[in-house]
TILUM-55981 format. One line per 10 residues: number of its first residue (from 1); for each residue y, z, x of C-alpha. Coordinates in steps of 0.25 Angstrom, whole numbers, padded with zeros to 4 digits, m for minus. Layout:
N
NUM) Y Z X; ... .
This chain:
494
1) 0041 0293 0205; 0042 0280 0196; 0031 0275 0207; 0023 0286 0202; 0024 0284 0188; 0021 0270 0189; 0006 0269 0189; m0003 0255 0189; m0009 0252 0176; m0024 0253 0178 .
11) m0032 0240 0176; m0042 0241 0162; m0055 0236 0165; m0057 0228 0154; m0044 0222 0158; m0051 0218 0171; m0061 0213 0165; m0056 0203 0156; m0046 0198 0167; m0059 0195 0175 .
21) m0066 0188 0162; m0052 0181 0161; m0053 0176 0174; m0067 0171 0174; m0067 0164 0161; m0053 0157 0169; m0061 0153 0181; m0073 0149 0172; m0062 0140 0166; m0058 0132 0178 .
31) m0072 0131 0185; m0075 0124 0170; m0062 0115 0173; m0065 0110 0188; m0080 0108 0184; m0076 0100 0172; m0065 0092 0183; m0076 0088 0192; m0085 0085 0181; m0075 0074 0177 .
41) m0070 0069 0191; m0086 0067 0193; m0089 0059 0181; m0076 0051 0185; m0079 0049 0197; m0093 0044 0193; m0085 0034 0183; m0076 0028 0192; m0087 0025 0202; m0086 0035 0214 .
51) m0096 0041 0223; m0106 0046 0215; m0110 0059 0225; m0095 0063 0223; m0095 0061 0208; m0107 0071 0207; m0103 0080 0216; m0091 0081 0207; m0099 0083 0195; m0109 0093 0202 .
61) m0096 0102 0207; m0092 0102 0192; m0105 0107 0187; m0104 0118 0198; m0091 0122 0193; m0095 0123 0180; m0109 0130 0183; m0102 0144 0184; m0093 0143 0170; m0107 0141 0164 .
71) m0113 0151 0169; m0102 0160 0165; m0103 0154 0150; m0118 0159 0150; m0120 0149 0139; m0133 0140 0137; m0126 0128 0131; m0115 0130 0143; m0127 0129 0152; m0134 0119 0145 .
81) m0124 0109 0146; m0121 0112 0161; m0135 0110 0162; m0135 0097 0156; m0123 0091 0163; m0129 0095 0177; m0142 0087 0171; m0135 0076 0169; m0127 0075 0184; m0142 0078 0189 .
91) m0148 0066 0182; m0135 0056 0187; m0135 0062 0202; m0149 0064 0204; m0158 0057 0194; m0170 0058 0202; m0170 0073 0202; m0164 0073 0188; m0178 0070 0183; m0186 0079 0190 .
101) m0179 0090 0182; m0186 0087 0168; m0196 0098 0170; m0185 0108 0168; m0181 0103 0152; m0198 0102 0151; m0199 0116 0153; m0187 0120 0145; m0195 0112 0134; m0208 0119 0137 .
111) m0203 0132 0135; m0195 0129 0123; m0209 0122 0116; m0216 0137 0119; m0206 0144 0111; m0202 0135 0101; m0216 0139 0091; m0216 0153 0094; m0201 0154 0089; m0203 0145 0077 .
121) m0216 0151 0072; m0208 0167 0075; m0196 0163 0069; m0201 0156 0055; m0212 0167 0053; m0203 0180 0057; m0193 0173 0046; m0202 0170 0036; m0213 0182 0035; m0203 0192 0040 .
131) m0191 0190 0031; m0200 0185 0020; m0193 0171 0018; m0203 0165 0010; m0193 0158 0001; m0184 0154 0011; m0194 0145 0018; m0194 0134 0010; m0179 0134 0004; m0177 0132 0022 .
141) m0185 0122 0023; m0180 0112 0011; m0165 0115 0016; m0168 0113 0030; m0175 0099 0028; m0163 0096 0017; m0154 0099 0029; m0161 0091 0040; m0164 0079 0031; m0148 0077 0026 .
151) m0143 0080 0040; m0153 0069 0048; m0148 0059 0036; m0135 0061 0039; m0138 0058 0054; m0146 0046 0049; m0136 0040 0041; m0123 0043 0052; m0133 0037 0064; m0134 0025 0056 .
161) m0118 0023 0053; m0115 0027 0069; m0122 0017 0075; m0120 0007 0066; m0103 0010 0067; m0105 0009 0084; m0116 m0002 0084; m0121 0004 0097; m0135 m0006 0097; m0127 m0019 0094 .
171) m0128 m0027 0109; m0136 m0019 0115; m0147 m0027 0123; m0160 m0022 0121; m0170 m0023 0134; m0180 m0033 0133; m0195 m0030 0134; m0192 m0016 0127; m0199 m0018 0114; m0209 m0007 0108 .
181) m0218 m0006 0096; m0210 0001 0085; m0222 0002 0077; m0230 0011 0087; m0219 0020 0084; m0226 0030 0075; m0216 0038 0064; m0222 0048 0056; m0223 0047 0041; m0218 0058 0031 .
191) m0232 0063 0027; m0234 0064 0043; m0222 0071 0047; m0225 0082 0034; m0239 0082 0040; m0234 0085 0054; m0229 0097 0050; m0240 0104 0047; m0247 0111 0059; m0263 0108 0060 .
201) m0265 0117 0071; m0252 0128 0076; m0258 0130 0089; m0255 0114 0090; m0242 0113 0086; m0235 0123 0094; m0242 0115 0107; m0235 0103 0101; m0224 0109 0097; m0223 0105 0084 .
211) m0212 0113 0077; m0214 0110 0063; m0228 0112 0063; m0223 0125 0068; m0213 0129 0060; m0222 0126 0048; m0236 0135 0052; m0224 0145 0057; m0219 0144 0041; m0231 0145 0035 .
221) m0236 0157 0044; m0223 0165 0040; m0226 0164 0026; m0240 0168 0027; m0236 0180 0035; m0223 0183 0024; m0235 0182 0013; m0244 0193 0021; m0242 0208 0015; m0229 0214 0025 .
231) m0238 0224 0033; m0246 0213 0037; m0234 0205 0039; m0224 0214 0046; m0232 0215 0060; m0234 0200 0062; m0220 0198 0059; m0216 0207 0068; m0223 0201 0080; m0217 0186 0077 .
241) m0203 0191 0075; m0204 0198 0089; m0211 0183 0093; m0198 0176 0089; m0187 0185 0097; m0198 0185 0108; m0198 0168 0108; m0181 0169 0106; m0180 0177 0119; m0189 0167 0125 .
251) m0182 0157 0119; m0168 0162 0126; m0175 0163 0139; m0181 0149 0139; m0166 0145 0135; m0162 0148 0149; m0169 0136 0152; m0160 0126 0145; m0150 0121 0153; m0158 0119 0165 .
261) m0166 0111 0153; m0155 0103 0150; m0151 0099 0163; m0164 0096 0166; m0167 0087 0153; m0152 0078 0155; m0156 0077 0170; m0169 0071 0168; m0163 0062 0158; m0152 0056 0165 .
271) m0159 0055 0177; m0170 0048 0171; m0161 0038 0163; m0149 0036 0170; m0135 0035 0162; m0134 0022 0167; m0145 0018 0156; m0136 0023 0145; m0126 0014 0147; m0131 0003 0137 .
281) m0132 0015 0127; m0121 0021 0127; m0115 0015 0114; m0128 0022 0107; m0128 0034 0113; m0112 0035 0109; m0115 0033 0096; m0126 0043 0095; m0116 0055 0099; m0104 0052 0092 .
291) m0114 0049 0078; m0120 0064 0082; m0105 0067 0083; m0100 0065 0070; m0114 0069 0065; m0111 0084 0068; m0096 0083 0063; m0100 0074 0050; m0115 0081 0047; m0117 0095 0056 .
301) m0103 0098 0053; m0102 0099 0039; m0115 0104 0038; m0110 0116 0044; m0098 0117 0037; m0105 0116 0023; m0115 0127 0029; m0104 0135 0034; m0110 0137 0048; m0100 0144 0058 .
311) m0097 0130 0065; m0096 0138 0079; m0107 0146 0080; m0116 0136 0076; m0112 0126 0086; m0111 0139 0096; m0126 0140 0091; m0132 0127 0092; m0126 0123 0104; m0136 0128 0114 .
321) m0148 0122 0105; m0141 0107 0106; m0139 0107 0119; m0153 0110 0123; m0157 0100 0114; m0147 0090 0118; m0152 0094 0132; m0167 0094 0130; m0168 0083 0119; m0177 0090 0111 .
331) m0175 0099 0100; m0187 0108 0102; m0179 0112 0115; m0168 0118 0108; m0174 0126 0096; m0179 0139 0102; m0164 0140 0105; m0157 0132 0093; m0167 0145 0085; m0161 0155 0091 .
341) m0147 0152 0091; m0148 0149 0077; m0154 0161 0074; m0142 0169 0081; m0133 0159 0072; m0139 0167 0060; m0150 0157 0056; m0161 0168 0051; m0174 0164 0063; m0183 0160 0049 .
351) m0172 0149 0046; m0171 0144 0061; m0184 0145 0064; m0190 0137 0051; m0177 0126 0050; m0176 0123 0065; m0191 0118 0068; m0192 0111 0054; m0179 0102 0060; m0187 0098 0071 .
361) m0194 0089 0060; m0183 0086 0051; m0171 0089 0060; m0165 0075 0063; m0152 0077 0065; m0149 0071 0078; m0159 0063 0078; m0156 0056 0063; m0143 0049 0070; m0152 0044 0083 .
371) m0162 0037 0072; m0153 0029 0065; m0144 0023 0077; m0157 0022 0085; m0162 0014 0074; m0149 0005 0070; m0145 0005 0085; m0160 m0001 0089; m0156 m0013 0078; m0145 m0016 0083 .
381) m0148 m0018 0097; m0159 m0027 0090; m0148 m0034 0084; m0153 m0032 0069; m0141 m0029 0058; m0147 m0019 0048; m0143 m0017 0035; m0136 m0004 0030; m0147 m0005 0021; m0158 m0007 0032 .
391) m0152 0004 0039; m0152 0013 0028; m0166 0011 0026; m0168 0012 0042; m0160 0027 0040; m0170 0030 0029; m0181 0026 0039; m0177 0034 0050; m0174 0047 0038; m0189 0047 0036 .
401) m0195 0042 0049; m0188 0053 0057; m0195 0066 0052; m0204 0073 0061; m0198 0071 0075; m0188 0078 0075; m0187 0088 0087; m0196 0079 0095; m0188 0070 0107; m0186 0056 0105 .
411) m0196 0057 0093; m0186 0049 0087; m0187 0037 0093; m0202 0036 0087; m0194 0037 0072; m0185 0025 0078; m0196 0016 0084; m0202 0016 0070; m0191 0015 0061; m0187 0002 0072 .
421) m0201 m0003 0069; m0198 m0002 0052; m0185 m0010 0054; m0192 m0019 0065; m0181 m0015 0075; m0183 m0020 0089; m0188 m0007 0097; m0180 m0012 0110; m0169 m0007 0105; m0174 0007 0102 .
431) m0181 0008 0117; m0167 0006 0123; m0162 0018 0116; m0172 0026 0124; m0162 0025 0135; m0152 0033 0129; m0162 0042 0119; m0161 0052 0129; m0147 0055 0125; m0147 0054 0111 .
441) m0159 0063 0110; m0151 0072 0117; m0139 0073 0105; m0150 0070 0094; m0158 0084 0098; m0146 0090 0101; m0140 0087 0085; m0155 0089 0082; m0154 0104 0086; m0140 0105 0079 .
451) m0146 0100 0067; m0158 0111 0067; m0149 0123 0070; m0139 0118 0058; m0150 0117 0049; m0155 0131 0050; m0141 0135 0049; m0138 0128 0037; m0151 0132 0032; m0149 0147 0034 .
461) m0134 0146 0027; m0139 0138 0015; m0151 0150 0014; m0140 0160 0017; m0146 0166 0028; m0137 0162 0041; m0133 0176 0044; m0119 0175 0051; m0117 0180 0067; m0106 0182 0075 .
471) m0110 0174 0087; m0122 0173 0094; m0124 0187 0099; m0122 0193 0086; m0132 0182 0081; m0141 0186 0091; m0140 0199 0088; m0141 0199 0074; m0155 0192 0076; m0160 0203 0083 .
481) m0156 0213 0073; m0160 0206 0064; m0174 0206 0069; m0172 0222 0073; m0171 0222 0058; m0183 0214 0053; m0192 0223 0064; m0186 0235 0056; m0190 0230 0043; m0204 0229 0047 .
491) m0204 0241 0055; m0202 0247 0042; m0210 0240 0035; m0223 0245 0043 .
């Protein structure tokens, strides 16, 4: 009779369930730790000078391992970054094919050019003429100047001090033969960089893909619709609101592309340069990341302190955007995505889409610290001691030689051939930095992006409009009530 009574407790399902969870995210753990083992036995074996064949089919095995705990993950930075490791193993192990692969990020590029006007010209008219921002328009655009303008400074001024504390261009030998004319280096003025801002033709400047030219014929068309009577107003409105979510799902569509991207950029660039051309270099390159390093904790970080910006969900936010422009060394690459993801942060869509194209001509936050250890670096592979005093006016130089090319790769190197040619600084020492350009364009775009994302932000806090969200679903889905709301209030209206 006791047998009888004692009965087997039934199993819950949910119980079951989270047993099963429990167990995956356990095995998920260990294929990440064997991957990460062969990784490193891979790179040491490479170090220490053993068959090369075995040392990558260390490394391959690793990324095999590791290829199913990021798919699980279903993140696009997780993939991302996978994707740019196995880039890089392609372009070491098999350079010849590596190269071949650069008509994969060109697409990627292609497709994200299509859809950066559309979203742009959507997202700053819906804003302006549908929640009649008139007054908020210009207070945007001084604060958000204000804000790039003292952040590339900063960056200025803390380039300057790291390079001259590591001294990276002292013995350096520069390549003989290598000399070219500075002065055909062409830098534009400040009336001409004012002047390129205004389009002469729209149709033009969405085939060039001139952001600001289209962010300003977007800002003027918004105000014009805003001044128009609301009947009038309210179907037009309508259509370019549903426009922008139409260009936001392309945008998460095209996105899918951006790992392969990646891979495909980091494999044409190791293959074609080879890492042993780095070596002479490396001292630079060092200096460039740590000085990026203690820019974010010494600059950014404050920034977001004073602004109040949840830390996390920032970082969470702007992630995906860097690593597509560390990836693809342009900015233009990661702003259809940096747009969004700063929307769901809580940035209104009139704020990201008016801040985020204008720093594509006054953004220089990465970029600021390349221009003045470029610049001093290049004198002192030339052997010429500057001044503090020289190179403040050298800082001063670069401050108002470098507007307008932001956003634009390499562009930058145009600003430092000039300013190279005002100080008579030997251009040889500037060519050989093309070796390692590459690299550092790839953390200048990547703190360039940063810099535009923290910029609306900041922007939208100091207005008073960063509406706060959860996470990112609930951003998301905020955003879509949100525009469930606006349709209603025109529904109404009519």
């Amino acid at each position: 009779m006791s047998s009888d009574r004692v009965k087997e407790a039934p199993i819950k399902p949910g119980k079951t369930k989270s047993a099963s969870a429990a167990a995956g995210v356990t095995a998920m753990r260990v294929l990440a730790a064997a991957a990460l083992v062969l990784l490193v036995a891979g790179l040491a074996a490479s170090l220490l000078h053993a068959r090369a064949e075995a040392a990558a089919a260390l490394r391959w095995a690793g990324f095999a391992l590791f290829a199913p705990v990021a798919v699980r993950r279903r993140s696009l930075l997780v993939w991302t970054f996978l994707a740019m490791l196995l880039g890089c193993e392609l372009g070491v192990d098999a350079p010849h094919f590596a190269t071949q692969t650069r008509f994969l990020s060109d697409i990627f590029l292609r497709l994200i050019r299509m859809i950066v006007a559309p979203l742009i010209f959507g997202g700053l008219v819906t804003g302006i003429a549908g929640h009649g921002e008139l007054r908020g328009v210009g207070r945007v655009a001084v604060k958000a100047v204000i804000f790039f303008e003292v952040v590339t400074t900063l960056g200025i001024i803390l380039g300057a001090i790291a390079i001259n504390l590591s001294g990276a261009g002292w013995g350096v030998e520069l390549p003989a033969g290598a000399q070219v004319a500075a002065t055909q280096a062409h830098v534009p003025g400040w009336q001409e960089v004012v002047l390129n801002a205004f389009p002469e033709n729209i149709a033009q400047a969405v085939a060039q893909n001139q952001v600001l030219q289209v962010a300003v014929f977007s800002l003027l068309f918004g105000v014009a619709l805003a001044l128009l009577p609301e009947p009038r107003r309210t179907p037009l409105v309508s259509v370019l609101q549903s426009l922008t979510d139409v260009m936001f799902r392309i945008t998460r569509i095209v996105m899918w592309m951006a790992p392969v991207a990646a891979g495909a950029a980091l494999a044409y660039t190791v293959g074609s340069m080879g890492l042993q051309t780095l070596l002479p270099l490396v001292k630079l390159v060092a200096t460039y990341y740590t000085a990026l390093a203690v820019f974010v904790l010494v600059v950014l970080a404050p920034i977001v302190a004073l602004a109040r910006l949840p830390l996390g969900k920032f970082c969470a936010a702007v992630g995906e955007p860097a690593a597509i422009g560390f990836a693809t060394t342009t900015s233009e690459a990661a702003l259809p995505l940096a747009m969004e993801r700063m929307e769901e942060f809580g940035v209104p869509r009139w704020i990201v889409s008016f801040v985020i194209p204008t720093g594509y001509s006054f953004n220089m936050t990465g970029s600021s610290l390349y221009l003045s250890m470029a610049a001093i670096f290049a004198a002192q592979a030339a052997g010429m001691h500057l001044s503090i005093g020289e190179q403040l006016v050298m800082v001063f130089t670069l401050m108002l030689t470098s507007k307008g090319v932001a956003g634009v790769p390499r562009s930058v190197l145009v600003v430092l051939m000039g300013t190279a040619a005002a100080f008579h600084i030997s251009t040889t020492a500037i060519v050989i930095i093309l070796g390692v350009d590459t690299l550092m364009d790839m953390g200048r775009t990547a703190m360039n992006v940063i810099g535009n994302c923290m910029a609306s932000a900041v922007v939208a806090k100091w207005e008073g409009e960063l509406q706060a969200t959860g996470n990112r679903e609930q951003g998301t889905e905020s955003g879509h009530e949100g525009r469930k709301s606006h349709r209603a209030r025109l529904g109404r209206t009519q």
